[in-house]
ZADO-1210 file (C-alpha; in nm, 4 decimals, padded with zeros to 6 digits):
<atoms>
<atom x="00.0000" y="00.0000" z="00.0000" code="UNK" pos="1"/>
<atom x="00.1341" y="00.3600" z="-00.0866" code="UNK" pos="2"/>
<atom x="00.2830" y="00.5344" z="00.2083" code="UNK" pos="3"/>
<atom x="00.0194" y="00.8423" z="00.1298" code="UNK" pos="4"/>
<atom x="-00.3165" y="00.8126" z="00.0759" code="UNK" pos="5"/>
<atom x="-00.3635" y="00.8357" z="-00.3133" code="UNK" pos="6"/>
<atom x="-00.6924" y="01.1351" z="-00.4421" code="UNK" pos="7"/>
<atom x="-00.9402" y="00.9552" z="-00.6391" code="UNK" pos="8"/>
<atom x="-00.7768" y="01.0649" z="-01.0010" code="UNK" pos="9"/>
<atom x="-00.4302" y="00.9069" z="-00.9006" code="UNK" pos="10"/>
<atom x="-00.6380" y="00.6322" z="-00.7616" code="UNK" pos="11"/>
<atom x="-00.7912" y="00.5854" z="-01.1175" code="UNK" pos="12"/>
<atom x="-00.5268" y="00.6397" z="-01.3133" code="UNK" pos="13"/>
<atom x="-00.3423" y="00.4094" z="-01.1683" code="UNK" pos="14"/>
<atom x="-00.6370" y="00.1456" z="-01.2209" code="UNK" pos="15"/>
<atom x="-00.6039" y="00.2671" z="-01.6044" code="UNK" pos="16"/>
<atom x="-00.2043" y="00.1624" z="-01.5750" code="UNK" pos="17"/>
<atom x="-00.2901" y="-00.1763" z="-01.4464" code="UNK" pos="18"/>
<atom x="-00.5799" y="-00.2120" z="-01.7218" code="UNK" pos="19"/>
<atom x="-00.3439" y="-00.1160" z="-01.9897" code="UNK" pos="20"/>
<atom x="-00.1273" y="-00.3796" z="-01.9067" code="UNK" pos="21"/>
<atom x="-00.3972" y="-00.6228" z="-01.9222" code="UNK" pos="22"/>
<atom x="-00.5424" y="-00.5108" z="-02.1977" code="UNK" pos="23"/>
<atom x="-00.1395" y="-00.4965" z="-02.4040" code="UNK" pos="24"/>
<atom x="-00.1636" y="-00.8899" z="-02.3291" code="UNK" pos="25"/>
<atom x="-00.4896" y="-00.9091" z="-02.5261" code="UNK" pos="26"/>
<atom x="-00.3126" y="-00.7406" z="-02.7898" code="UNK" pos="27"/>
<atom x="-00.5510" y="-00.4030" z="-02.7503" code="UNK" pos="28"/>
<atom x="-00.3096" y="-00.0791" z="-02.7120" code="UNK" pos="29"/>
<atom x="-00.4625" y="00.1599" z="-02.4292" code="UNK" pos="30"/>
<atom x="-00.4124" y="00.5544" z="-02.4707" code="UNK" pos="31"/>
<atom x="-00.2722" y="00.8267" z="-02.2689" code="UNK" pos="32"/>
<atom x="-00.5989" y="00.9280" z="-02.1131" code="UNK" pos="33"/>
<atom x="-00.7130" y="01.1497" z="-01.8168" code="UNK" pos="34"/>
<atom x="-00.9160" y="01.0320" z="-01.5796" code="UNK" pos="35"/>
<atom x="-01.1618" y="01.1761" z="-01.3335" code="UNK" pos="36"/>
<atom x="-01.4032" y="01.1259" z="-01.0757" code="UNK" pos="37"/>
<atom x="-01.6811" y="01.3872" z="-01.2082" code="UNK" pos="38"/>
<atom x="-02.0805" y="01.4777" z="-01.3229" code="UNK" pos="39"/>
<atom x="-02.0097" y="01.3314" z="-01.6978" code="UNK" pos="40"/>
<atom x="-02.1077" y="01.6665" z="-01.9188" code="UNK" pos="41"/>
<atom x="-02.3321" y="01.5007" z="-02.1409" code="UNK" pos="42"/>
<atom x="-02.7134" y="01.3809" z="-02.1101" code="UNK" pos="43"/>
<atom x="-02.8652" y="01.3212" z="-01.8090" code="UNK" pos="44"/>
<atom x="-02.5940" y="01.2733" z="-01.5206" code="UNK" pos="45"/>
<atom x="-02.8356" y="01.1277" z="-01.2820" code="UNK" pos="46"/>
<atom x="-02.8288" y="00.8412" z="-01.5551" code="UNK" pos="47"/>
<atom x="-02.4896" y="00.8581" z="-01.7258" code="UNK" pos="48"/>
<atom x="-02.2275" y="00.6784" z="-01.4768" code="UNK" pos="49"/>
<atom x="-01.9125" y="00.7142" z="-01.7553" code="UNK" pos="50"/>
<atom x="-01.8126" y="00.9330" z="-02.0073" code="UNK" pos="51"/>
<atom x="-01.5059" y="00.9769" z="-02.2511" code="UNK" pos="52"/>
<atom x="-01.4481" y="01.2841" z="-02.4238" code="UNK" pos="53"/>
<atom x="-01.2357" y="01.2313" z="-02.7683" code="UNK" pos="54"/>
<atom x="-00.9174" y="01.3795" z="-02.8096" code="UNK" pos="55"/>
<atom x="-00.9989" y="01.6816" z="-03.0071" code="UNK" pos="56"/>
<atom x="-01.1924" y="01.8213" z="-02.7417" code="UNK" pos="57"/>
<atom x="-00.8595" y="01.8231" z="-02.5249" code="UNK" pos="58"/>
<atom x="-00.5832" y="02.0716" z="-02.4761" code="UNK" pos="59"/>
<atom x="-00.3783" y="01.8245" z="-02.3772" code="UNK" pos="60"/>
<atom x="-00.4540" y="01.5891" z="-02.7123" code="UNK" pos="61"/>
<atom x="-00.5744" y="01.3422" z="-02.4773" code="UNK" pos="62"/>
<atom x="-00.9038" y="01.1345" z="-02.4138" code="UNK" pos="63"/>
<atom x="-01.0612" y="01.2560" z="-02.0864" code="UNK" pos="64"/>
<atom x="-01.2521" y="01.0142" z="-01.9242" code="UNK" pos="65"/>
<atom x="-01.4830" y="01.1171" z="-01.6255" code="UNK" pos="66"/>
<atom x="-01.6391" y="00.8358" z="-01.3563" code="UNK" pos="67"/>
<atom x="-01.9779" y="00.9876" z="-01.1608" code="UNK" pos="68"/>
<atom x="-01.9360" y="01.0437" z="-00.8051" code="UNK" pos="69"/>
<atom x="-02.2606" y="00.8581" z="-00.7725" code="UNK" pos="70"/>
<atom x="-02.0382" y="00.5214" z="-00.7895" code="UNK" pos="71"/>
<atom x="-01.8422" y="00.4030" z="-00.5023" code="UNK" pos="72"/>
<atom x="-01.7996" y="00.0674" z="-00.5422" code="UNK" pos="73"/>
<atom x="-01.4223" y="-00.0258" z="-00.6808" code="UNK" pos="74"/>
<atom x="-01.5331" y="-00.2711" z="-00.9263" code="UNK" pos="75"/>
<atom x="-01.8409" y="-00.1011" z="-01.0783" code="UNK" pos="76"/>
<atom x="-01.6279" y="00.2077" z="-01.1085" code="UNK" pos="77"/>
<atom x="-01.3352" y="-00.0414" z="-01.2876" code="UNK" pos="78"/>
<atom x="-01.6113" y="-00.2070" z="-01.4909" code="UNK" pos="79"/>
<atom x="-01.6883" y="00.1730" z="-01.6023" code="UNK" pos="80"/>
<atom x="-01.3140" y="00.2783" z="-01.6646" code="UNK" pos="81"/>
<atom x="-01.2745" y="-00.0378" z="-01.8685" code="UNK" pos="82"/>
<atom x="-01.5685" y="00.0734" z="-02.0607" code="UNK" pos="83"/>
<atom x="-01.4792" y="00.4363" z="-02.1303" code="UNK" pos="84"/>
<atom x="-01.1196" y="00.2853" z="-02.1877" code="UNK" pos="85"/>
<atom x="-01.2795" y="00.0927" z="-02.4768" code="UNK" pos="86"/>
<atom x="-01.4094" y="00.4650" z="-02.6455" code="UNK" pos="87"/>
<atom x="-01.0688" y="00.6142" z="-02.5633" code="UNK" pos="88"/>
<atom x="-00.9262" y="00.3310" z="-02.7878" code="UNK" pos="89"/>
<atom x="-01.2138" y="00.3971" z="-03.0275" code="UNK" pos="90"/>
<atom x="-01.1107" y="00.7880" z="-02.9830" code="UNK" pos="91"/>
<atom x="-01.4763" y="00.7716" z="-02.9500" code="UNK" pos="92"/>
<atom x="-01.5642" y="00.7701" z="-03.3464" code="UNK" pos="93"/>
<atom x="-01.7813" y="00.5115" z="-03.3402" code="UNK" pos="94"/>
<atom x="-02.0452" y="00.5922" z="-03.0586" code="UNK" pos="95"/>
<atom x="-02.1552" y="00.2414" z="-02.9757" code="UNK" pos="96"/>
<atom x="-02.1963" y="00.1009" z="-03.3242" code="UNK" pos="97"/>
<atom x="-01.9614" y="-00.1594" z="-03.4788" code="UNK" pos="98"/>
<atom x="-01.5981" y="-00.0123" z="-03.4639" code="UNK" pos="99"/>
<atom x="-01.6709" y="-00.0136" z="-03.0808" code="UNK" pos="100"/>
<atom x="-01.8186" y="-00.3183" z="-03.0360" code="UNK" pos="101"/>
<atom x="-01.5014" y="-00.4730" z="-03.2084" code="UNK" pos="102"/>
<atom x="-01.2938" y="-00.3256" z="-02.9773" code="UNK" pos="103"/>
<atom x="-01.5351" y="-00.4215" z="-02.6253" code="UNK" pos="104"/>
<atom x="-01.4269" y="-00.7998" z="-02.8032" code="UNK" pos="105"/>
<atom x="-01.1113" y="-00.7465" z="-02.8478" code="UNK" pos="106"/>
<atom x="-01.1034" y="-00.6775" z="-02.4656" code="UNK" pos="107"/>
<atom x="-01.3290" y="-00.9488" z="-02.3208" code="UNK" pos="108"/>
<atom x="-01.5942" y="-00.6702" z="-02.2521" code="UNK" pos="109"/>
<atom x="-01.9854" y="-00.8277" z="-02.2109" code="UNK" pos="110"/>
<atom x="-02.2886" y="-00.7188" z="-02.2580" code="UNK" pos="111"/>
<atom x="-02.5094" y="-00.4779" z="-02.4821" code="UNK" pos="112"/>
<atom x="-02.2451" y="-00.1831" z="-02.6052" code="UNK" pos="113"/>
<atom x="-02.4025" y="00.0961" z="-02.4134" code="UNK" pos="114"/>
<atom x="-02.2812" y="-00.1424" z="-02.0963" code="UNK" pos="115"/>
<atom x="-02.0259" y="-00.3296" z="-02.1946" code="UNK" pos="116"/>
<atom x="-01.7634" y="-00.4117" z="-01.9019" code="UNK" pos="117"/>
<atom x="-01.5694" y="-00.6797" z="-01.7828" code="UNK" pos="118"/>
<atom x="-01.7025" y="-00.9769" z="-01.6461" code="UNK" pos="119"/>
<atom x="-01.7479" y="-00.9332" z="-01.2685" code="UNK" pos="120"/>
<atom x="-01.5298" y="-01.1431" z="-01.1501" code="UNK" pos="121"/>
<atom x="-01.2238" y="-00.9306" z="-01.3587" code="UNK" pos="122"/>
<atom x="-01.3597" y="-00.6463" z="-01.2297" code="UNK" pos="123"/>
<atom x="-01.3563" y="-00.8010" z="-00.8507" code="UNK" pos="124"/>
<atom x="-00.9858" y="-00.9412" z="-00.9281" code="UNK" pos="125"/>
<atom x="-00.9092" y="-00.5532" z="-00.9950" code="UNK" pos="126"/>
<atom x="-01.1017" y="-00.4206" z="-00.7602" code="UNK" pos="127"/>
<atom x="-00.8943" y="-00.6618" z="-00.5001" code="UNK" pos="128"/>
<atom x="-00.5791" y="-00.5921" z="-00.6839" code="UNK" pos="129"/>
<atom x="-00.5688" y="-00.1985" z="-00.6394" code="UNK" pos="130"/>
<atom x="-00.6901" y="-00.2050" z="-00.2618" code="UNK" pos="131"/>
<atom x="-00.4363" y="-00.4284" z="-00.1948" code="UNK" pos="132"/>
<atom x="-00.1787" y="-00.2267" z="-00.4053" code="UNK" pos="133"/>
<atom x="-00.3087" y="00.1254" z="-00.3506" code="UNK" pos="134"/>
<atom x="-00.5714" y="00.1089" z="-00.0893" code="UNK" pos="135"/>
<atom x="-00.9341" y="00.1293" z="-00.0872" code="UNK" pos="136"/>
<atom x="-01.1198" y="00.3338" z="-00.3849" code="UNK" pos="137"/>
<atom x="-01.1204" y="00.7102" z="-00.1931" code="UNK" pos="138"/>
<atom x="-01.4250" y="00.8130" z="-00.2400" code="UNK" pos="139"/>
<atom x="-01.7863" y="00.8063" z="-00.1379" code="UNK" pos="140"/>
<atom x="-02.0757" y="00.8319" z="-00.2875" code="UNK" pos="141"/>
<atom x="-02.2391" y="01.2002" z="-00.4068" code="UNK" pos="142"/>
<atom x="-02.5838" y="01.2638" z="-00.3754" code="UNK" pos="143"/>
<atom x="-02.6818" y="01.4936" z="-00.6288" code="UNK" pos="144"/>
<atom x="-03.0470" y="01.5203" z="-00.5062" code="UNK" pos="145"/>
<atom x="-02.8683" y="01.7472" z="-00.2453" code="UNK" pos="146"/>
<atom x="-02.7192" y="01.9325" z="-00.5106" code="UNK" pos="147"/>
<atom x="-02.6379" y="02.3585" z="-00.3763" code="UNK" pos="148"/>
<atom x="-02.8022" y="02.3998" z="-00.7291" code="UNK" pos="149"/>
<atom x="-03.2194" y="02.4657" z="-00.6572" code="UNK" pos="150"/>
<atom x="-03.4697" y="02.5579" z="-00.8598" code="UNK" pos="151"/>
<atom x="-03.6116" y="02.8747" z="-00.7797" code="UNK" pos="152"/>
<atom x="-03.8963" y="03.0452" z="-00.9357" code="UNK" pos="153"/>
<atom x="-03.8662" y="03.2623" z="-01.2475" code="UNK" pos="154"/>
<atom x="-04.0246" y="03.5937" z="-01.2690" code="UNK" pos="155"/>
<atom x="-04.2671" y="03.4845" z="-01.4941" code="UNK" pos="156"/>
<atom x="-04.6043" y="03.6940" z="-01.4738" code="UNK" pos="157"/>
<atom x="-04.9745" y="03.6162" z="-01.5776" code="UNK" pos="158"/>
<atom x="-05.1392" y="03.8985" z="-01.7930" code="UNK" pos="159"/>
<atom x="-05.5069" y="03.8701" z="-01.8111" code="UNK" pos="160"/>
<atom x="-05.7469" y="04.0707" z="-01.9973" code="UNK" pos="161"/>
<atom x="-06.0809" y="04.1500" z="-01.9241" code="UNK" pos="162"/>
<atom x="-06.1935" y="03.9323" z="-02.2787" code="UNK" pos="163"/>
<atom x="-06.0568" y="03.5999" z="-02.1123" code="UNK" pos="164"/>
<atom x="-05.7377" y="03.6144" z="-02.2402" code="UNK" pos="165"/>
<atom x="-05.4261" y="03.5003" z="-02.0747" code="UNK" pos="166"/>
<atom x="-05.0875" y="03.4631" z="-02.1720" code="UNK" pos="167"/>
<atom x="-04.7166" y="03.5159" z="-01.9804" code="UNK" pos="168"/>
<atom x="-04.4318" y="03.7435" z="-02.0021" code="UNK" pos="169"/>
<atom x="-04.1115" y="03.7541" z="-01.8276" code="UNK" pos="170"/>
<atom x="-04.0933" y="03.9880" z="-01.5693" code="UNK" pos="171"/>
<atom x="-03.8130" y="04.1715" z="-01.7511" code="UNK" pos="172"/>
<atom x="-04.0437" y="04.2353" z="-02.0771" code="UNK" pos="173"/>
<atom x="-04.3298" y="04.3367" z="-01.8660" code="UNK" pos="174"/>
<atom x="-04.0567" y="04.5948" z="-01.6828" code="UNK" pos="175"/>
<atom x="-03.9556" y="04.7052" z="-01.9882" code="UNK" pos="176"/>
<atom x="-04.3301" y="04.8278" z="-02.1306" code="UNK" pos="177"/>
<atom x="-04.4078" y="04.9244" z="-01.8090" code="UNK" pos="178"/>
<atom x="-04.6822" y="04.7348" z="-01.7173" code="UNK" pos="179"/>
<atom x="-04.8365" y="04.9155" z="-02.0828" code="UNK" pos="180"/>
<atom x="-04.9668" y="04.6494" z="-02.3320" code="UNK" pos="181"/>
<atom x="-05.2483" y="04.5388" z="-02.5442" code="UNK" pos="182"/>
<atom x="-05.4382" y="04.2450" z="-02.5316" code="UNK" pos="183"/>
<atom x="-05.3286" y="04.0035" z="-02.8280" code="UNK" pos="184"/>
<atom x="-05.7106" y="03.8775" z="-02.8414" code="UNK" pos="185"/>
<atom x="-05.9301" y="04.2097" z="-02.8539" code="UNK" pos="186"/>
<atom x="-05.6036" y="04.4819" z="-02.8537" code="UNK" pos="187"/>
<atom x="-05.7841" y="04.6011" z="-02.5514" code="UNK" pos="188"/>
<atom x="-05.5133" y="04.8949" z="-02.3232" code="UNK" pos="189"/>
<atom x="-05.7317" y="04.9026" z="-02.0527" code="UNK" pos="190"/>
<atom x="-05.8360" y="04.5960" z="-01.8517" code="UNK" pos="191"/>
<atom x="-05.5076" y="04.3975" z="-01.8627" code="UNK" pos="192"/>
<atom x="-05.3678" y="04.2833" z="-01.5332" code="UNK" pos="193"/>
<atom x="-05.0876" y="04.1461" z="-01.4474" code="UNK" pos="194"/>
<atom x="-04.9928" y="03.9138" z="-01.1963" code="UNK" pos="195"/>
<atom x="-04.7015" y="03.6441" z="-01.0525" code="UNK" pos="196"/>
<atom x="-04.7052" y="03.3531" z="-01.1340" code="UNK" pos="197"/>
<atom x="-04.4172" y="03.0700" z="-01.0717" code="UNK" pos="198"/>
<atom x="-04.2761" y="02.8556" z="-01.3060" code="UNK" pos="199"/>
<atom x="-03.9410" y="02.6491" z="-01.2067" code="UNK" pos="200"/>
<atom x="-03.5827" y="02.6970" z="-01.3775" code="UNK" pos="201"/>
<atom x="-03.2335" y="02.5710" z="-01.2638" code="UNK" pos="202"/>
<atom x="-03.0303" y="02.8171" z="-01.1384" code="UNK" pos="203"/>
<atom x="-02.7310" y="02.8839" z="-00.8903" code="UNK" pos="204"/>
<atom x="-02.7977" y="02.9723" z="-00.5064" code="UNK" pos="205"/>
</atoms>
């Protein structure tokens, strides 16, 4: 075990050195990737446990892989490097179509392609294999349900007219008339109100 404790990126790239070798014995060449423990940037990160970024999109000319801090468990989060190792190899130009699914053969990887990993016993071996080497996986899960982000209401207001008509404005447009507009129905000036209503938007605390 390493004299210091190891953060979770040395943690994981150190997993990606021992996969690499692995992986060289299967005859499938590994890149010089980055690895993280981070919110993949892409769809829905409540959903999306991996991502690998290709390496165009880098500064450094390198594939950046990020694992969500929803996953604690060593060998789920190795099963997931091994995975996003597999698009890093792909230089992710192949999505999950054939190119990939080539290479997820070419390195014992099971299941559908959107979830192909190692077998779980592999994945347990590794697991095993870095805790013994390197210490436990540092890091604990991350509940993003408790995320500092809320969602707060918007200034969006209800204008009604005397006719029936109702429609909404942001609370900026309605500043910037004044309060002073027609009804889009009957063109009435005179008997349109306005009034707050809520409606929900992400945005920082």
């Amino acid at each position: 075990m390493t004299k210091h404790p190891l953060t979770r990126e040395q943690w994981l790239q150190r997993a990606t050195d021992m996969i690499r070798i692995d992986m060289a014995s299967l005859g499938v060449a590994i890149p010089n990737v980055q690895v993280s423990c981070s919110w993949p940037g892409g769809g829905d990160s409540q959903k999306r446990i991996g991502e690998c970024w290709p390496r165009v999109a880098s500064k450094a000319g390198v594939n950046e892989i990020f694992v969500s801090p929803r996953i604690e468990d060593p060998a789920k989060v190795l099963g997931i490097l091994a995975h996003e190792l597999a698009h890093a190899v792909d230089d992710c130009k192949n999505g999950h179509a054939a190119g990939f699914t080539v290479i997820c053969a070419q390195m014992n990887l099971i299941g559908k392609p959107t979830q192909a990993m190692p077998h779980e016993a592999v994945t347990e071996a590794w697991a095993a294999v870095m805790t013994a080497m390197h210490g436990p996986y540092p890091h604990q899960t991350l509940d993003k349900s408790q995320s500092p982000v809320k969602k707060q209401a918007t200034r969006m207001l209800k204008c009604e007219c005397g006719c029936g008509a109702v429609w909404r404005l942001t609370k900026k447009v309605v500043d910037m008339v004044d309060g002073r507009m027609s009804c889009p129905a009957c063109h009435s000036d005179e008997s349109v109100t306005v009034a707050g209503a809520e409606q929900e938007e992400e945005q920082d605390s």
